[in-house]
C-alpha positions, -999 to +999 in steps of 0.1 A: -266-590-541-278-616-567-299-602-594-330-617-614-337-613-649-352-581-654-390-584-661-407-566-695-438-555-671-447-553-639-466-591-628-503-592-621-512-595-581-527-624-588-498-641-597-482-623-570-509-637-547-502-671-551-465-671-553-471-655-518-493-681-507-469-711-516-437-689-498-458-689-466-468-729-470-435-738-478-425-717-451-393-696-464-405-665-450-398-678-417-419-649-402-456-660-404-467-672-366-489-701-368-522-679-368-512-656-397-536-663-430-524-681-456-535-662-490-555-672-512-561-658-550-587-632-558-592-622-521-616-588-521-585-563-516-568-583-543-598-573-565-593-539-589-626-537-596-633-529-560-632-491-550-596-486-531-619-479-498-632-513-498-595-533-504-586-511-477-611-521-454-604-557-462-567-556-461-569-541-424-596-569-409-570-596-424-538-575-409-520-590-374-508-565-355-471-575-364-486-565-401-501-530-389-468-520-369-443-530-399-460-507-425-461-476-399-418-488-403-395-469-431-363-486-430-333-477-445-318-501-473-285-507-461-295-511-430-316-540-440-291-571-427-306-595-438-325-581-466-351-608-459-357-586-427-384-567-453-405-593-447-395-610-416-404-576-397-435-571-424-414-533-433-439-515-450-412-489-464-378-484-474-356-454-484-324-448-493-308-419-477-286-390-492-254-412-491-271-446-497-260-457-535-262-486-554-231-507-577-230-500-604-246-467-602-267-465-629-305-463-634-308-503-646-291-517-612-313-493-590-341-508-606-327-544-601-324-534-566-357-523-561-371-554-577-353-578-555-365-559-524-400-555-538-400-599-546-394-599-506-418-575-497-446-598-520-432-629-501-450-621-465-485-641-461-506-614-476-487-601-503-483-564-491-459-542-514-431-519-500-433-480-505-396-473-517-388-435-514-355-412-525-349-376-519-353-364-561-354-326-552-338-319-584-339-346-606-336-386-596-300-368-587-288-402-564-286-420-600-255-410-619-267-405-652-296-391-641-312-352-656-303-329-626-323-297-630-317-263-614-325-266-576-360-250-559-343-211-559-339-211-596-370-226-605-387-200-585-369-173-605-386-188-637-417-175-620-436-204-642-456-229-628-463-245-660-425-253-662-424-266-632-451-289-639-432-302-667-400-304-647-421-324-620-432-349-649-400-353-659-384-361-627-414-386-619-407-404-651-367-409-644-376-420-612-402-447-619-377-459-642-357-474-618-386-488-601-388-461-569-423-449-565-421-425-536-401-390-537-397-366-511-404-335-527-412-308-535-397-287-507-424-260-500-406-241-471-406-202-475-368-193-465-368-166-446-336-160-438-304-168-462-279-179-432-304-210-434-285-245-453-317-252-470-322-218-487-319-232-522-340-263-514-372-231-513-388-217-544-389-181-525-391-160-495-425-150-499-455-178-494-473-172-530-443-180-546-438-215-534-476-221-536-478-214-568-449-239-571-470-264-554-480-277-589-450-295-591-468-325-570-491-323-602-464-330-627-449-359-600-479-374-595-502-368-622-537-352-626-546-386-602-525-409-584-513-437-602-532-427-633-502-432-653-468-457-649-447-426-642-468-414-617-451-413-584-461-404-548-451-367-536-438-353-508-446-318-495-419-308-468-418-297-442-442-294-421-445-263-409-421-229-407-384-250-411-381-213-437-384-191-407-358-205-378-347-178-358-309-169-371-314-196-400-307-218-379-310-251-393-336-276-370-336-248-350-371-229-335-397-211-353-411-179-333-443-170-342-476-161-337-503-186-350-514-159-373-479-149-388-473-190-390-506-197-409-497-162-429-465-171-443-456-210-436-491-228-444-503-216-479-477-238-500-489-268-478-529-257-480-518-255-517-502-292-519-529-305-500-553-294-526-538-307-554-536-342-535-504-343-526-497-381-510-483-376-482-462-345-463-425-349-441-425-333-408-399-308-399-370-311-374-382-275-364-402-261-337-425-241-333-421-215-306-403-245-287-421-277-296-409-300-322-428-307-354-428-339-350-448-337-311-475-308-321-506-331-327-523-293-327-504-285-364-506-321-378-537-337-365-560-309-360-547-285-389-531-309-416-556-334-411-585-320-397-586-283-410-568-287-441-583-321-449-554-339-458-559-375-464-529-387-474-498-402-449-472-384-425-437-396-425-410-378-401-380-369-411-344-390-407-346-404-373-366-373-357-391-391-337-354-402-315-346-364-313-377-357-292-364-368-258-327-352-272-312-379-263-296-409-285-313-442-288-355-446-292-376-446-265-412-457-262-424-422-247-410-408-281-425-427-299-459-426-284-456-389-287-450-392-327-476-420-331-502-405-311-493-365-327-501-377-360-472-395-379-479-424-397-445-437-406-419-430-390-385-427-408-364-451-381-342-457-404-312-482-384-325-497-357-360-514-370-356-541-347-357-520-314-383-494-328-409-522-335-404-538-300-407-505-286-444-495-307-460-529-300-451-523-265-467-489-267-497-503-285-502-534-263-503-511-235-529-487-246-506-458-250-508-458-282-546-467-299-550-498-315-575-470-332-545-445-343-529-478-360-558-482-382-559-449-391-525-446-403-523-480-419-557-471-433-538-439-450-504-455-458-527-490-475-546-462-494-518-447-513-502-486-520-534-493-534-540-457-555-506-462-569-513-497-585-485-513-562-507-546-554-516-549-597-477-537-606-452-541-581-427-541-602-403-518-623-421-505-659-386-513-677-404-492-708-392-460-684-353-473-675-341-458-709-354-424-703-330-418-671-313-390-684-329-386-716-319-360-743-356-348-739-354-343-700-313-328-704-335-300-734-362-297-704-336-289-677-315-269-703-344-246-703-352-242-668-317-235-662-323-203-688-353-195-675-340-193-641-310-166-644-313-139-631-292-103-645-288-084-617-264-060-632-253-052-667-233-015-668-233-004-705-249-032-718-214-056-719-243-085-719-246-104-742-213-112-748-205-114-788-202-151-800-170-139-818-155-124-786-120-133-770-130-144-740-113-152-708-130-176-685-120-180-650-132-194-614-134-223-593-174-232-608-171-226-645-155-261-646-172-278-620-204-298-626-203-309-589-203-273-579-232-261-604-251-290-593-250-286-555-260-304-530-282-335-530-262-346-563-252-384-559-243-378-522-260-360-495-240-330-491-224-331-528-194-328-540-169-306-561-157-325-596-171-349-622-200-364-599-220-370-628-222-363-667-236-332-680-223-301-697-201-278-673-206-236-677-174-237-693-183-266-719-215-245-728-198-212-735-171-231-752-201-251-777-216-213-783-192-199-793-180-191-833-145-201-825-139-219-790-103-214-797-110-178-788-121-190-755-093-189-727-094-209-690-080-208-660-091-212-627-073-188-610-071-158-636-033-163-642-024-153-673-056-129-683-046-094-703-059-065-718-066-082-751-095-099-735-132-086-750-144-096-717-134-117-690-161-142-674-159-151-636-177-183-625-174-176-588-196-190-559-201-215-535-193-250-533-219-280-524-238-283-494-267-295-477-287-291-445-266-289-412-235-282-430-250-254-451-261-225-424-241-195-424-243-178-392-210-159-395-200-142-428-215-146-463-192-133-487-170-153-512-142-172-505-106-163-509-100-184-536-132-160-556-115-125-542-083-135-558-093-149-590-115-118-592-090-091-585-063-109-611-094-104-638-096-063-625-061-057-625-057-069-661-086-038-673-105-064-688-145-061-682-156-086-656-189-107-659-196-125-627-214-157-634-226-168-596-231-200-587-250-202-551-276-217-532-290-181-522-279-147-527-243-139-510-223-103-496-212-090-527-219-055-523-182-045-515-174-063-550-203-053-574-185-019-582-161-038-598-181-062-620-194-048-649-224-076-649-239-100-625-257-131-637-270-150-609-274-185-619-281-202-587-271-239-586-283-252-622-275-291-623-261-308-652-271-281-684-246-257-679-251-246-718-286-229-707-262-203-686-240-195-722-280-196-736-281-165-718-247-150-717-246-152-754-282-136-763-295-170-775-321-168-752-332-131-734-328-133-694-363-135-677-356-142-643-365-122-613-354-129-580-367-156-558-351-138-525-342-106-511-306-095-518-289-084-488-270-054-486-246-071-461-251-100-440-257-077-413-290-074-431-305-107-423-334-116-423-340-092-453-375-096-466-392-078-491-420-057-470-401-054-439-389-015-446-355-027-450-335-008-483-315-044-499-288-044-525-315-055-546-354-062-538-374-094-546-386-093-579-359-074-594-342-087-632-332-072-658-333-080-693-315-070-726-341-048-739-324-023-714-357-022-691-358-036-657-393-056-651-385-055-613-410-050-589-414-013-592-443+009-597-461-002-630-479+023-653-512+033-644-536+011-658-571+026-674-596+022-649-619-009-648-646-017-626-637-034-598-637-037-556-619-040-532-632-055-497-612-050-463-616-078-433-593-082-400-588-122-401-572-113-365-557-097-342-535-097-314-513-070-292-497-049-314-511-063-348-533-083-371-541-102-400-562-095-428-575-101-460-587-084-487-614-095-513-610-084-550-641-088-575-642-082-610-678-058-608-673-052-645-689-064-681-654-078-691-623-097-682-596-080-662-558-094-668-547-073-639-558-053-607-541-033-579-557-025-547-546+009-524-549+022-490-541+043-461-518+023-438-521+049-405-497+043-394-495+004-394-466-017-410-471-046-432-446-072-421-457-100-446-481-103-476-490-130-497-505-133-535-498-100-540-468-076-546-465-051-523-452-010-525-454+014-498-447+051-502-461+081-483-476+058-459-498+037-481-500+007-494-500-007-531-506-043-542-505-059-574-518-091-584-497-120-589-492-139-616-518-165-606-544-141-595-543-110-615-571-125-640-606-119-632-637-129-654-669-109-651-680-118-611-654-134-603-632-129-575-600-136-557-578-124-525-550-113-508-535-112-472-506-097-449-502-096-414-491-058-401-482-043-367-499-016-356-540-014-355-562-026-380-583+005-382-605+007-406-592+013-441-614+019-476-590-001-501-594+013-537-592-013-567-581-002-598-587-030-630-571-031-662 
């Protein structure tokens, strides 16, 4: 691909106007029929002084119908032959795909890339820009080079939204550096069930944990859309209950009621939608049987309608050709998509066929010439609120800060925020920087394997993907003498001389598909091996594990004298030594349930089942364990407590309860009691939840527990059994 000099700013559209008028004069688009407009400069939606509703509105009356069709079209970049396609075919979008890469690849040719693409997208008649978008879902982690932070699960054992923020920031600035202005992320699925593939892609099993996450589209975007040059368009995915598959089972079905769906799927979504989230990815899922991607009930009338969600729909990778299940596109498909509520649709291959298939939908009146308004009405909006038609072009002020030591201290952090210290018999952690130490185990290494998947390929891959500091090279750099620090892989050659003997144990990268578990969900041989080398020697074993959720260890544990779980951390391994050697206190409390067995699953907290260990648990050095247990009694503050049944249905019901602050000062916590007669709860949300002698405890959340004078907030659960009708007590402090 021939490159162009790289510009020092992004031009103006005017400019950009008329270099698209003299393309289509001199005709070298080659696309324009006869009756196509010719632009001129300063046309009203070329005007930013206008408000974005009124460019809109003059874009679309100037629009053919060839020009509405091509932005509802997300093509793949290598799939672009010719690239000139972009604006032959008037392609409103293009992505590139888990595997799609560019050469060299490094953040200055992805940016040339994007440029080049963008000049043909400028080209057409009236100037439109693409949307480019990339799965960053932990970093700009498809750019070598690039800061690749813990993955969702770890962040949501930070439990702190305000990181996240930052860590959403900081990805939005890598990416806008090389020109992309479109991620798909965050992931706000609730995982339900750890055989899943995409367990680590979720900030936690329970729904006020990955809606408090939600902020994250903040930090991408900014406080508004395109207030900023790093601001870039977010993705909340997917849309709705891909967390709760029945078995795990990746694209698999969802069975639900409506109330246990809205319950434990929508919050996150409500959440992201509030914040202004851009636009939301459908889910390969169903829903008790029908496809995400053909339930205009969920997406119309709930995401749009209920929720108010004005931003755009995309599907997912080729979805809308899934709904027939059958290879190849069909028009029926795609009129159930279109007509359903999505917007875009991801195609990504075979443009050519898609596009004759939707104007032959539209032409005959199967799909409204009304809906393709709509969603180029939506999809224009967010070109416009970007400042796409006044920029187009990659800010090369942001290039240099793709993988900058600021973002690497950032993601070092997280990373340390984010373990979790499951065990530690006799206090063995931390480890003494002085220590002899032997290091063993297939991740400690391994910055492929710490890193995941979605790191510079789809699925990832074991060894040097990318640069960054491996666990070994961080424990190494902490400690006094790293001469004193002994590796290998396999254990071989460990003894009794050791002070301790650290295990960096785990699994190895993968992604969705590939990543469900249905079978067993222990560690490999490879893991058992190295790890019963390190017992026999009599040296105590610390198990550092590396995994995209938590695994069947509980035949094992006895034999570990600590468990760190450090989840899949990207490229700053030194923020797991951060812990190990005391630099930094462990905090983290788990995101998930930890199974007993696999046996187990789904394990949930709430669901009466006794784990290994419960959601919330973590312990710390100070020798206490901040887990989810019972708290001490707080002194009594004025406040209430008010019980309503949201719903009900054969055999159970929703409901919500309403806490207010009835004092004269501010609470910083509350918990709210009942009787439970009998009932079950089987899910609660912004709460934490105890049961014992049949009644029910719940403690605010982190977000929720502070209360000025009148004010008030809530919590709900769903439950089997009947409602009743209980007289919750609220105790403040």
């Amino acid at each position: 691909m021939s490159q162009s000099p790289a510009p020092t700013s992004r031009r103006p559209a005017l400019f950009t106007a008329l270099c698209a008028a003299a393309l289509a004069v001199t005709g070298v688009t080659g696309a324009a029929a006869p009756d196509e407009p010719v632009v001129a400069a300063a046309l009203p939606y070329q005007d930013p002084a206008l408000p974005v509703a009124d460019r809109v509105a003059d874009l679309l009356s100037r629009m053919t119908l060839d020009d509405k069709l091509g932005q509802m079209t997300q093509v793949e970049k290598d799939a672009l032959v010719p690239p000139s396609d972009l604006a032959t075919y008037r392609i409103g979008s293009v992505l590139s795909g888990g595997d799609s890469t560019v050469s060299p690849n490094n953040a200055r040719t992805w940016a040339d890339t994007y440029d080049s693409l963008q000049r043909t997208a400028l080209g057409t008649p009236l100037g439109i820009p693409m949307i480019y978008g990339i799965d960053a879902v932990h970093g700009h982690n498809a750019v070598r080079g690039a800061t690749v932070f813990p993955h969702n699960i770890g962040l949501g054992a930070t439990r702190d939204p305000a990181l996240v923020q930052r860590v959403g920031r900081a990805v939005a600035e890598e990416v806008a550096g090389t020109g992309i202005d479109w991620s798909f992320a965050p992931c706000l699925c609730v995982a339900r069930n750890d055989r899943w593939g995409r367990t680590y892609e979720s900030f936690g099993e329970k729904p006020e944990l990955p809606t408090s996450m939600a902020i994250f589209v903040t930090g991408m975007q900014g406080e508004t859309l395109g207030g900023d040059p790093a601001s870039v368009l977010a993705t909340a995915k997917h849309y709705l209950g891909d967390g709760g598959t029945t078995g795990g089972v990746d694209q698999g079905t969802t069975e639900l009621s409506e109330a246990e769906l809205r319950a434990i799927h929508l919050p996150p979504f409500k959440e992201a939608v509030r914040r202004g989230v851009g636009s939301v990815m459908l889910s390969y899922s169903s829903w008790n049987g029908v496809k995400s991607h053909a339930h205009k009930y969920l997406v119309t009338d709930v995401l749009k309608g209920e929720l108010g969600f004005g931003g755009f729909v995309v599907s997912d990778w080729a979805a809308v050709d899934q709904l027939d299940g059958l290879s190849g596109f069909t028009g029926a498909e795609i009129t159930t998509a279109v007509n359903a509520g999505v917007d875009m649709v991801m195609v990504p291959h075979d443009y050519r066929k898609f596009l004759t298939l939707l104007r032959g939908e539209v032409t005959a009146g199967r799909v409204p010439l009304a809906r393709v308004d709509d969603a180029n009405r939506r999809i224009l909006t967010k070109k416009f609120q970007l400042g796409l038609f006044e920029k187009p072009l990659t800010d090369r002020s942001l290039t240099p800060g793709v993988g900058s030591a600021g973002h690497r201290a950032l993601a070092r952090q997280a990373v340390r925020q984010s373990q979790v210290l499951v065990k530690n018999d006799g206090g063995v952690l931390p480890l003494a920087k002085n220590a002899r130490l032997f290091v063993a185990g297939k991740s400690a290494d391994d910055i492929g394997n710490q890193s995941g998947g979605w790191t510079v390929g789809w699925q990832g891959r074991s060894g040097p993907v990318t640069e960054g500091t491996t666990i070994l090279q961080g424990i190494r750099a902490a400690a006094t003498d790293p001469s004193r620090v002994t590796y290998d892989r396999y254990g071989n050659g460990v003894d009794g001389s050791y002070t301790a003997a650290v295990a960096v144990v785990g699994e190895t990268p993968y992604a969705e598909m590939r990543g469900d578990r249905p079978g067993s969900m222990g560690l490999d041989q490879e893991d058992l091996q190295t790890l019963a080398r390190l017992k026999a020697s009599g040296v105590p074993v610390v198990v550092v594990l590396v995994s995209g959720r938590p695994l069947d260890i509980a035949a094992q544990l006895p034999d570990w004298k600590a468990l760190l779980a450090a989840w899949l951390p990207g490229t700053e391994g030194n923020g797991v030594s951060d812990v190990l050697f005391g630099d930094h206190a462990p905090t983290g409390k788990l995101p998930m349930t930890w199974m007993r067995s696999a046996s187990q699953q789904p394990v949930n907290d709430g669901d009466g089942k006794t784990p290994l260990f419960p959601y919330g648990h973590g312990l710390t050095y100070a020798g206490t364990d901040p887990g989810p247990g019972p708290d001490p009694e707080p002194a009594p503050e004025a406040c209430t407590a008010q019980f309503r049944t949201a719903s009900s249905w054969s055999g159970g019901y929703q409901a919500e309860v309403t806490v207010k602050n009835t004092g004269t000062g501010p609470l910083t916590g509350w918990s709210v009691g009942w009787d439970l007669n009998g009932s079950t709860v089987t899910s609660l949300w912004n709460g934490s939840l105890t049961v014992a002698a049949g009644r029910a405890t719940v403690r605010a959340a982190a977000h929720n527990g502070a209360l000025s004078p009148g004010a008030t907030t809530s919590f709900g659960f769903t439950a089997d059994g009947g409602a009743g009708t209980p007289a919750p007590q609220c105790t403040g402090s």
